[in-house]
C-alpha positions in Angstrom: 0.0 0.0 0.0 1.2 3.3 -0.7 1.6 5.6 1.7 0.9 9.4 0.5 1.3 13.0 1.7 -0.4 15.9 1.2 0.6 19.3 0.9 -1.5 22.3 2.2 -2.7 23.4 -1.4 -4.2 19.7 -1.6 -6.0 20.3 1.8 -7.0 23.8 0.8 -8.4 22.9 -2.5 -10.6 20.1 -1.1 -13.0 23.1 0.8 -13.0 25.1 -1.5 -15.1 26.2 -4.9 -11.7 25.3 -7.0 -12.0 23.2 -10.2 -9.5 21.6 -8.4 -11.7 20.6 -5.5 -12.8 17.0 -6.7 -9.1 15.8 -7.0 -8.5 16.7 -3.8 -11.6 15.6 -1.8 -10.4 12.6 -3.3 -7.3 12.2 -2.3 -8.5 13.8 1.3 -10.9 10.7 1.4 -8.4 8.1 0.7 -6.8 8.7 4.0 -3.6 10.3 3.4 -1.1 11.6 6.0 -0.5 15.4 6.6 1.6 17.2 9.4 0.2 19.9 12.1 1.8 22.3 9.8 -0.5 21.6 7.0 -3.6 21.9 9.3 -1.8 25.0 10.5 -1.6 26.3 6.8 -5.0 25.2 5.8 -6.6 27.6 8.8 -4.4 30.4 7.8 -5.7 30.3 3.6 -9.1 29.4 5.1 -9.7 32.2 7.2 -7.4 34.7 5.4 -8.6 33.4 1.4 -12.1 31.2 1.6 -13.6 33.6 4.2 -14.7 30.7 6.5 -15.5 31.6 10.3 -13.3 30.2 13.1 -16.3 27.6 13.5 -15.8 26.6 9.8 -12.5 26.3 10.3 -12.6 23.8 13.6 -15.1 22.0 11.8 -12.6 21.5 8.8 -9.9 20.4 10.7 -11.7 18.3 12.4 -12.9 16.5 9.0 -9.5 16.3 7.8 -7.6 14.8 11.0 -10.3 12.4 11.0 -10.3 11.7 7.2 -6.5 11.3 7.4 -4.3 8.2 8.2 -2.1 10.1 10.8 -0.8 13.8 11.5 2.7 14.4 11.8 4.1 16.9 14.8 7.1 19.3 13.8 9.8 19.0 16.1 13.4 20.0 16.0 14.6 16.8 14.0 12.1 17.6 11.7 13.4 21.4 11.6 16.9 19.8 10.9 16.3 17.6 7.9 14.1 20.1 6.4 17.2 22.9 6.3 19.3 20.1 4.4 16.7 19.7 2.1 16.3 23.2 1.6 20.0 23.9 1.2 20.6 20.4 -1.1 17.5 20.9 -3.6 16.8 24.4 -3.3 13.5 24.4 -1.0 12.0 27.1 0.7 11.7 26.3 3.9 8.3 25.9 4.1 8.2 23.3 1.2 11.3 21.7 3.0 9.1 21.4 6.4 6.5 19.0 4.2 9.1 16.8 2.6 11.1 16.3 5.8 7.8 15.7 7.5 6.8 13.1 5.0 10.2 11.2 4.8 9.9 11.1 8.5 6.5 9.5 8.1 8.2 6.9 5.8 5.3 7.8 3.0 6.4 7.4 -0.6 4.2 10.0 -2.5 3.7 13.7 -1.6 1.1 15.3 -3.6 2.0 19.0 -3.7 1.2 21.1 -6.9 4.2 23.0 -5.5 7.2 21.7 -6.1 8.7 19.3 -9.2 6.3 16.7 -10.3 8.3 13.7 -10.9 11.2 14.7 -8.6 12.1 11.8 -5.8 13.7 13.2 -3.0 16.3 11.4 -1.2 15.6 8.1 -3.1 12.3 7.3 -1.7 10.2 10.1 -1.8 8.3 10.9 -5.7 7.2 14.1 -5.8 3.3 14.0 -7.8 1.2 17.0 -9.2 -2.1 15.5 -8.7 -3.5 18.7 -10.5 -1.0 18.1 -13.5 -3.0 17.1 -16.9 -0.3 15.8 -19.0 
């Protein structure tokens, strides 16, 4: 079974009015793994871009920590592997947070639309636009 990732644009996407939305309820539903940063992400965009009240927002998070396999804590190793990243393939930091966080999780697919579809990080980790229509 393949463990997968998703990135906060996934998470986003999947409550909102996007075309993009069905993709990503889907992927939401098939129980994927996400870290606290991408819940922390997904309530900044929802409140600050999709308008949605601090009840909305609960209510989300609460759907996707349910709908999900697991969520990841940050913590300091996770800090550490994620400035490597950053410095060896040229990640912000913040993109370099959700890798390191899914390595640590030992999942094999991250589905971000914001990084290098194709790309596998440190041998084990593919990088997958699930937006991407090629």
């Amino acid at each position: 079974m393949t463990r997968a990732f998703l990135d906060s644009n996934v998470v986003v996407y999947a409550f909102s009015d996007d075309p993009r939305n069905a993709v990503a309820e889907e992927l939401l539903g098939r129980g994927c793994e996400v870290s606290v940063q991408v819940l922390n992400e997904f309530a900044n965009v929802a409140r600050r871009k999709l308008g949605f009240s601090w009840t909305e927002i609960t209510e989300a998070v609460d759907a996707i920590t349910t709908l999900s396999r697991a969520i990841h804590p940050l913590d300091l190793a996770t800090h550490q592997d994620a400035v490597r990243l950053a410095e060896r393939h040229k990640f912000g930091l913040y993109d370099a947070l959700i890798v390191a966080s899914a390595l640590r999780a030992g999942c094999t697919v991250l589905y971000t639309e914001d990084l290098q579809h194709g790309l596998v990080v440190e041998e084990r980790l593919r990088i997958e636009n699930p937006f991407r229509t090629e």
